[in-house]
N, C-alpha and C positions, 0 to 999 in steps of 0.2 A: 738793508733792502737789496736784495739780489740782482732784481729786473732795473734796470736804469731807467727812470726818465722816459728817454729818448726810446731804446727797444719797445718800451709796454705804449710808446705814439702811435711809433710805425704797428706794433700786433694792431691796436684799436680801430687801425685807420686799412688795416688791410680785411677785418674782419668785415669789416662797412664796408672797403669797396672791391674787394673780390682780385686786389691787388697782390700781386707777390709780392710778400713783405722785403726781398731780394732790392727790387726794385725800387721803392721807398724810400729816397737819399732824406737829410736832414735839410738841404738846400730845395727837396721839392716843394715847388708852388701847387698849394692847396686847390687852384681853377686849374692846374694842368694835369691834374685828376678827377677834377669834377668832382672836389665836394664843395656842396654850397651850402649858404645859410644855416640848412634844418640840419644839415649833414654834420656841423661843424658843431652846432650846437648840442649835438650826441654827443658827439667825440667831447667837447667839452665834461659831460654828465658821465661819461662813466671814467675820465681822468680824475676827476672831482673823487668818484666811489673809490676808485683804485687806492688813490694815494692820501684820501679823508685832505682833503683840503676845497675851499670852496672859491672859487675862481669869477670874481665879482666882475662881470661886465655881462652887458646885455649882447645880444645876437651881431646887433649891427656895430658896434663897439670892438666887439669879438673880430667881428668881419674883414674891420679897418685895421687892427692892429697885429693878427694873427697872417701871415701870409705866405710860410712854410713850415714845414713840418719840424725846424728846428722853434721857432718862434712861438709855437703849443709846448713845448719842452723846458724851454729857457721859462715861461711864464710858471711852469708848473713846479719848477724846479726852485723859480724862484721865492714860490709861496712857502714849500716843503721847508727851507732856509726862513723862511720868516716865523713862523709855525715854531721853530726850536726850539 
């Protein structure tokens, strides 16, 4: 896999919010970019497509446990690793 993880977060989440992916730390807080709920729950469906793994929580679930932009990563990464 060339694209890490973490890189193809920050693309997904700068494509959605018109962010400089520059700007995009792994420490950022997903409300201190204003993505919410429906926002999150994109980003969750095409992280899903990207890396074919399916990322089982509901929106509000998502909402609670997801809270920067390294924490969509580590989740995702950690399916990738289950998945083996």
């Amino acid at each position: 896999m060339t694209t890490s993880v973490l890189d193809k977060t920050v693309e997904i989440i700068s494509e959605k919010t018109g962010i400089d992916p520059e700007k995009i730390k792994p420490e950022t807080e997903l409300a201190s970019i204003e993505i919410e709920s429906l926002d999150l729950a994109e980003i969750i469906f095409d992280l899903e497509d990207e890396f074919d793994v399916e990322i089982e929580m509901n929106t509000a679930t998502a909402w609670d446990n997801l809270k920067t932009i390294q924490d969509i990563a580590d989740s995702v990464t950690a399916l990738i690793a289950k998945d083996k």
